[in-house]
PDB file of N, CA, C and O in Angstrom, chain B, residues numbered from 101:
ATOM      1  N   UNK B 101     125.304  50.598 107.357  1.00  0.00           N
ATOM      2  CA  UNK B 101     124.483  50.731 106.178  1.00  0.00           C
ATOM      3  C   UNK B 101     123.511  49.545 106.116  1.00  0.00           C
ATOM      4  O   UNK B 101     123.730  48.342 106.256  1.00  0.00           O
ATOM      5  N   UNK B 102     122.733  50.005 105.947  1.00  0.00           N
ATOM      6  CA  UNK B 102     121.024  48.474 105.577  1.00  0.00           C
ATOM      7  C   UNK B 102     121.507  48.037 104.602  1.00  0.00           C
ATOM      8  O   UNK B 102     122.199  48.617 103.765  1.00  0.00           O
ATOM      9  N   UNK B 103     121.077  46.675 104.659  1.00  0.00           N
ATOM     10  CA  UNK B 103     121.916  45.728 103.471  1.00  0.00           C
ATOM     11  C   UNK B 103     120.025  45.779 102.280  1.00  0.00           C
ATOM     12  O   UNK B 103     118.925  45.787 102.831  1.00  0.00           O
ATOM     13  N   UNK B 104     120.125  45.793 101.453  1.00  0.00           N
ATOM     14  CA  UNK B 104     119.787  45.955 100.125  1.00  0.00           C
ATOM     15  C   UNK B 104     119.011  44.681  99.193  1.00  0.00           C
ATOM     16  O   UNK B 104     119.723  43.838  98.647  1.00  0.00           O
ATOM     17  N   UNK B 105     117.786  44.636  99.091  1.00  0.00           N
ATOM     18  CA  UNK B 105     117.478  43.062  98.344  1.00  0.00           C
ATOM     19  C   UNK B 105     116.860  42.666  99.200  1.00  0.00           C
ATOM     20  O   UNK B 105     116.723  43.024 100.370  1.00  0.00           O
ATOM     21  N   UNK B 106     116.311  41.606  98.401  1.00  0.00           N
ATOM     22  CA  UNK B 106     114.981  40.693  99.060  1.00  0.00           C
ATOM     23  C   UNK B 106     115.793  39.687 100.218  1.00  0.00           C
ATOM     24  O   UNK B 106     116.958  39.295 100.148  1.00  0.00           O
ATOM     25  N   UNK B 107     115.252  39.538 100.798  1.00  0.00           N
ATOM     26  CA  UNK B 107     115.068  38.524 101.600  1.00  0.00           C
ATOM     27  C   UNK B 107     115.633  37.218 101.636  1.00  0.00           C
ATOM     28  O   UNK B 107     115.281  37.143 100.459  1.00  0.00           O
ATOM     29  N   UNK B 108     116.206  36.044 101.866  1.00  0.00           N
ATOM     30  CA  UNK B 108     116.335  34.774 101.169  1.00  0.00           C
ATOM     31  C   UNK B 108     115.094  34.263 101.582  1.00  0.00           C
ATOM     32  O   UNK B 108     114.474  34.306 102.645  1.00  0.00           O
ATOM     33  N   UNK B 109     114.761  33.469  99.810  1.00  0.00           N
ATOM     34  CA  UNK B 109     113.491  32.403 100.204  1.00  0.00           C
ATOM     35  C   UNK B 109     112.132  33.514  99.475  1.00  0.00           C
ATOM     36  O   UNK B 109     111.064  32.993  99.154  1.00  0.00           O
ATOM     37  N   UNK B 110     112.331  34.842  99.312  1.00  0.00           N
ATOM     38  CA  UNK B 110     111.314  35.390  98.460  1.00  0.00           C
ATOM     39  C   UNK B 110     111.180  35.228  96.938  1.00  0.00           C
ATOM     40  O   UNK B 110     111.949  35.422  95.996  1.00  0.00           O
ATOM     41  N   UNK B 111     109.850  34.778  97.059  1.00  0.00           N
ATOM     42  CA  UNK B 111     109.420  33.971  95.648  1.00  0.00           C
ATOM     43  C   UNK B 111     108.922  35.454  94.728  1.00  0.00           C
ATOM     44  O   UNK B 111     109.003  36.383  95.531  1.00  0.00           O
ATOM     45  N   UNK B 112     108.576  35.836  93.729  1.00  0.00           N
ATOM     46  CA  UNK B 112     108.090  36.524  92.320  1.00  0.00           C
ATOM     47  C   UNK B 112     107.095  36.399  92.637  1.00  0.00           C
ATOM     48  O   UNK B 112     106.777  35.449  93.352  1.00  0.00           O
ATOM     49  N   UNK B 113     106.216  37.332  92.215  1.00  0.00           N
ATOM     50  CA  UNK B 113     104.533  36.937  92.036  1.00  0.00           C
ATOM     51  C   UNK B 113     104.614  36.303  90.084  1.00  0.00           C
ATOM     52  O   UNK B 113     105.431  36.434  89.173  1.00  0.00           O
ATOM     53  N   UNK B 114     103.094  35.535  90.265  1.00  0.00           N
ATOM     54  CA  UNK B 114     103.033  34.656  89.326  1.00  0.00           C
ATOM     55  C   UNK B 114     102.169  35.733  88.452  1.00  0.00           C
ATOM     56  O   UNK B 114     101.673  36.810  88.782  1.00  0.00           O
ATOM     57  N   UNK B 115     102.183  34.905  86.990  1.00  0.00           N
ATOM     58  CA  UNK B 115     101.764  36.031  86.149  1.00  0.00           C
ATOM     59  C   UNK B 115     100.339  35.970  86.287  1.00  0.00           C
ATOM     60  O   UNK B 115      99.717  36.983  85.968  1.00  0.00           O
ATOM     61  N   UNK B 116      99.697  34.960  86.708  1.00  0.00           N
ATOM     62  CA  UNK B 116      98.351  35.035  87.310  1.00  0.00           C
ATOM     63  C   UNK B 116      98.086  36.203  88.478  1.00  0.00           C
ATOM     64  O   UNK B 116      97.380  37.208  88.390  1.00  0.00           O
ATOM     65  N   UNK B 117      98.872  35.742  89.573  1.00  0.00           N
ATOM     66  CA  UNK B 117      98.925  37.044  90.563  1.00  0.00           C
ATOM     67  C   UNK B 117      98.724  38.657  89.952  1.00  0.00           C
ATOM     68  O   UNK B 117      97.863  39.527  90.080  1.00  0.00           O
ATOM     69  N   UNK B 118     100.164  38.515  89.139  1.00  0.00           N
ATOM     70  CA  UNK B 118     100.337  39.767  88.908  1.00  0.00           C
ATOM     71  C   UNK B 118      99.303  40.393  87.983  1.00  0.00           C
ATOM     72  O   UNK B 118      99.111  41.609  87.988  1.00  0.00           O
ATOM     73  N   UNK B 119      98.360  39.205  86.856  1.00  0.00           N
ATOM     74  CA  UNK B 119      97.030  39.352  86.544  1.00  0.00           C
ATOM     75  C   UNK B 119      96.086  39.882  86.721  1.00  0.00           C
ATOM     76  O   UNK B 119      95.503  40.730  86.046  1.00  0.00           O
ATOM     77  N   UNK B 120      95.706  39.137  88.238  1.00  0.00           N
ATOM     78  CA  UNK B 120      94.437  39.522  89.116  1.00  0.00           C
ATOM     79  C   UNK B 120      94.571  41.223  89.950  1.00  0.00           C
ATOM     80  O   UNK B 120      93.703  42.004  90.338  1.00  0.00           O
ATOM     81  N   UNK B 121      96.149  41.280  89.969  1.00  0.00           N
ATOM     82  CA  UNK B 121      96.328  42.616  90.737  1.00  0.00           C
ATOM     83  C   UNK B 121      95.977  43.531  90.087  1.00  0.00           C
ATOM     84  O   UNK B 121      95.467  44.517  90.620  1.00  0.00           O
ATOM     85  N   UNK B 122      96.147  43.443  88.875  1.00  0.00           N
ATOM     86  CA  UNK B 122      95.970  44.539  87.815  1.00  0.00           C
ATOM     87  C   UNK B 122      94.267  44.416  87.785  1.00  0.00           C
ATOM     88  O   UNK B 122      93.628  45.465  87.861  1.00  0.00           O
ATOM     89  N   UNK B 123      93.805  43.585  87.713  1.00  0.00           N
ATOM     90  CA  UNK B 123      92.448  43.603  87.117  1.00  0.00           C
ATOM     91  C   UNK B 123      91.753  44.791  88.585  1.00  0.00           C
ATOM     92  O   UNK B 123      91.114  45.843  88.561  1.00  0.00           O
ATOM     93  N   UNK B 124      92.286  43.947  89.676  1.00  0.00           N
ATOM     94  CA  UNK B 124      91.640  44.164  91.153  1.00  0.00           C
ATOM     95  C   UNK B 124      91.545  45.887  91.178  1.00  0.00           C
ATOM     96  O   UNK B 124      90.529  46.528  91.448  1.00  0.00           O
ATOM     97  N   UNK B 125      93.305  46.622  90.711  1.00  0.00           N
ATOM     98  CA  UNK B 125      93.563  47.892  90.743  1.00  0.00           C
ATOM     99  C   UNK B 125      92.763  48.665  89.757  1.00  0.00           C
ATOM    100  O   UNK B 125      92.326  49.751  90.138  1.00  0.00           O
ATOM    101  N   UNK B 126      92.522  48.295  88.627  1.00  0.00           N
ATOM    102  CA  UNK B 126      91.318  48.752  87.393  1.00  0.00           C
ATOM    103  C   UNK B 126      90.211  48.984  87.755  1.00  0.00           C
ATOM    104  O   UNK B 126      89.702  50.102  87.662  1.00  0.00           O
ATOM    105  N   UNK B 127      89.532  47.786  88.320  1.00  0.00           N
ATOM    106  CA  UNK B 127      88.360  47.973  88.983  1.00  0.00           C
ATOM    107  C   UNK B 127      87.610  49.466  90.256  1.00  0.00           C
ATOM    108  O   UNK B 127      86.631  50.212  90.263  1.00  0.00           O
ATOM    109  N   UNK B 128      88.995  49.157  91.274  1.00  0.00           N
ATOM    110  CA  UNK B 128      88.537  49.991  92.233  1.00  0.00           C
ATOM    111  C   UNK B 128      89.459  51.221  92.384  1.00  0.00           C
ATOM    112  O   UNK B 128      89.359  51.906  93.402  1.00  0.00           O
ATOM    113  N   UNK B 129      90.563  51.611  91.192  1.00  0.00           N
ATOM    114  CA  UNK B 129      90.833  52.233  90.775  1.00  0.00           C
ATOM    115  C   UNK B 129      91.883  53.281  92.055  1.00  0.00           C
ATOM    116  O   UNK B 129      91.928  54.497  91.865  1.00  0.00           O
ATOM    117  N   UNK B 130      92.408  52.861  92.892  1.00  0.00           N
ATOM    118  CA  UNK B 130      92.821  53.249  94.573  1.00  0.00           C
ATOM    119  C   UNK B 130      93.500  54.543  94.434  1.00  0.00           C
ATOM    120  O   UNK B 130      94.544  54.843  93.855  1.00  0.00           O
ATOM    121  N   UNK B 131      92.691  55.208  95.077  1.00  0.00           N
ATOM    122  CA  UNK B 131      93.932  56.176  95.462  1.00  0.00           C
ATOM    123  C   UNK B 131      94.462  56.501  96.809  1.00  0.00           C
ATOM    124  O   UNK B 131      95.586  56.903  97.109  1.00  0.00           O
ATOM    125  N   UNK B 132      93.534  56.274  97.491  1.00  0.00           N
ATOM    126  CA  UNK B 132      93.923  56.429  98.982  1.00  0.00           C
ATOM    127  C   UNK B 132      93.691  55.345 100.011  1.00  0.00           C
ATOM    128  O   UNK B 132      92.785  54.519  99.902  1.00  0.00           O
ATOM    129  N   UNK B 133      94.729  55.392 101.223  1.00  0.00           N
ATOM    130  CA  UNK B 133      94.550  54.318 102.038  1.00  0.00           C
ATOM    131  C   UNK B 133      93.156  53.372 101.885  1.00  0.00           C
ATOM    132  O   UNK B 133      93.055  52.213 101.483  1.00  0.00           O
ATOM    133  N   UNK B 134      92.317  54.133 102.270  1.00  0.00           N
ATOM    134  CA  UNK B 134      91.086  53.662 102.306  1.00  0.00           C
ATOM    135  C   UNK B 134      90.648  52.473 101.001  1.00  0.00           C
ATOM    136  O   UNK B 134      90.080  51.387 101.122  1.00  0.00           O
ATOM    137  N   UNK B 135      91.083  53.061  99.948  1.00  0.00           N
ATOM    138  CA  UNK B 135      90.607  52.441  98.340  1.00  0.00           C
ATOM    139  C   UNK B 135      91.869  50.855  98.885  1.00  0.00           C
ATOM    140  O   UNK B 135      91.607  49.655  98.966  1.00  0.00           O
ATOM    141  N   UNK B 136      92.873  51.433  99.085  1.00  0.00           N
ATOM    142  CA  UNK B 136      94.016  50.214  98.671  1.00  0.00           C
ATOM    143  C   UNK B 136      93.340  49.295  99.831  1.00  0.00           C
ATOM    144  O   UNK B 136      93.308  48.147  99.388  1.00  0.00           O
ATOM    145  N   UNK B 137      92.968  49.328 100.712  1.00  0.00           N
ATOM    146  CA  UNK B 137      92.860  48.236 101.833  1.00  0.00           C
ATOM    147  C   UNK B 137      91.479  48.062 101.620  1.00  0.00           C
ATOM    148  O   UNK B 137      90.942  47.929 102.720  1.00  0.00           O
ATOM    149  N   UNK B 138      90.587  47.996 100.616  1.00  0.00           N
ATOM    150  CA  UNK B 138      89.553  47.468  99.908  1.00  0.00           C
ATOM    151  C   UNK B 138      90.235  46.735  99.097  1.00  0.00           C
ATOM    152  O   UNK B 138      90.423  45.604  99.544  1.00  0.00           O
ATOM    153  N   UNK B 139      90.977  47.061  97.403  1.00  0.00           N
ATOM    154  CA  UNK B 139      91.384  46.491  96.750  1.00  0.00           C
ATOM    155  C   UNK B 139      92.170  45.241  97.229  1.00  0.00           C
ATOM    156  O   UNK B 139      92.045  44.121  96.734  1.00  0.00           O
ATOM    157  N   UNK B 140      93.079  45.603  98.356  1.00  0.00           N
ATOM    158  CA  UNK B 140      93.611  44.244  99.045  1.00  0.00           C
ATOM    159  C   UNK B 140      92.925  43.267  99.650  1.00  0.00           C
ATOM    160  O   UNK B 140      93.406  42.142  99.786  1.00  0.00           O
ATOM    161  N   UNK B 141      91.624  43.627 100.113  1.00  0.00           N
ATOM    162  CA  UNK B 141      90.949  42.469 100.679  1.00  0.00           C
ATOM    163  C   UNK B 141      89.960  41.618  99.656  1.00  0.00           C
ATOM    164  O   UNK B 141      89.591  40.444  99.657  1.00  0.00           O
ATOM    165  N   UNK B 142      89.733  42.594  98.898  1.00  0.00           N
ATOM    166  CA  UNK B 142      89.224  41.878  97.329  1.00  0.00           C
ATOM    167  C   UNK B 142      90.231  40.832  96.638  1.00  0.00           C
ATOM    168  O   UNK B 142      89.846  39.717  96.286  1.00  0.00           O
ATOM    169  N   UNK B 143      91.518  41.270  96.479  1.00  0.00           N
ATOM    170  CA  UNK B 143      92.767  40.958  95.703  1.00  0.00           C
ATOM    171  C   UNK B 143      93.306  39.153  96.657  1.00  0.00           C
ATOM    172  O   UNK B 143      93.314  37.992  96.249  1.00  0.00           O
ATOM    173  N   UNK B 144      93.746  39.912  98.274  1.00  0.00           N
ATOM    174  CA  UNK B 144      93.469  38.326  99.234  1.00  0.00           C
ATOM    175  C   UNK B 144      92.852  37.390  98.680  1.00  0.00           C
ATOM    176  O   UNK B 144      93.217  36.371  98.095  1.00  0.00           O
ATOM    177  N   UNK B 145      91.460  38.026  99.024  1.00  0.00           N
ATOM    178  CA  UNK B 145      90.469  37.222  98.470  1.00  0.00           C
ATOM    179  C   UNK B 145      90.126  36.105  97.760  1.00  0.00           C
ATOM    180  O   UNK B 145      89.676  35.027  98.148  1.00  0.00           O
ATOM    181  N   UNK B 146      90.410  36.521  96.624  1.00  0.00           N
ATOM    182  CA  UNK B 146      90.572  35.685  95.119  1.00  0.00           C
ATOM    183  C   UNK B 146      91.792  35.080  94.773  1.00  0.00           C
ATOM    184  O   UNK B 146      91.690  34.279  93.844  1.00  0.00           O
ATOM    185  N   UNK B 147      93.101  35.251  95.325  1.00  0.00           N
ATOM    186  CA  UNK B 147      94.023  34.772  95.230  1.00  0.00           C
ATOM    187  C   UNK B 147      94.325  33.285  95.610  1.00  0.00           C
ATOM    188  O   UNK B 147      94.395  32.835  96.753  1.00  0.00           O
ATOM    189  N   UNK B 148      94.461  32.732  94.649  1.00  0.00           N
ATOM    190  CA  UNK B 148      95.063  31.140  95.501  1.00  0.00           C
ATOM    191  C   UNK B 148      95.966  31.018  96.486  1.00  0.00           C
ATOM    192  O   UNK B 148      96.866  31.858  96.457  1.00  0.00           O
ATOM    193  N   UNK B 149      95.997  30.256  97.315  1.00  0.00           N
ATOM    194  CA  UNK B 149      96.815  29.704  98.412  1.00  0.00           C
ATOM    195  C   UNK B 149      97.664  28.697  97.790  1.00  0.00           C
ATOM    196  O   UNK B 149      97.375  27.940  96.863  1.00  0.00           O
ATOM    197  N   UNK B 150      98.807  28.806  98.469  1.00  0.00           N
ATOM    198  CA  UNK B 150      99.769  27.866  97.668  1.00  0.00           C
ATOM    199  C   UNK B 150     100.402  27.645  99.052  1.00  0.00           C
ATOM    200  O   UNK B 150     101.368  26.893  99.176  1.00  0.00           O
TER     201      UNK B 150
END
């Protein structure tokens, strides 16, 4: 059986993150492959590096 759960060492997205994702998904509104791997390179984008 596959064991279940994150990872050790996986962090939450921040409420900023989870912020900008929402704004990013509003904007370009995705429905298909195509839309989401726009929204993600927009979303990358603007995201801080930590």
């Amino acid at each position: 059986m596959a064991r279940r759960g994150r990872r050790p060492g996986y962090h939450n997205y921040s409420t900023d993150e989870l912020m900008l994702l929402c704004t990013v998904a509003d904007k370009h509104k995705p429905l298909g492959e195509n839309m989401w791997e726009a929204a993600a390179l927009e979303y990358n984008s603007k995201r801080s590096r930590n």
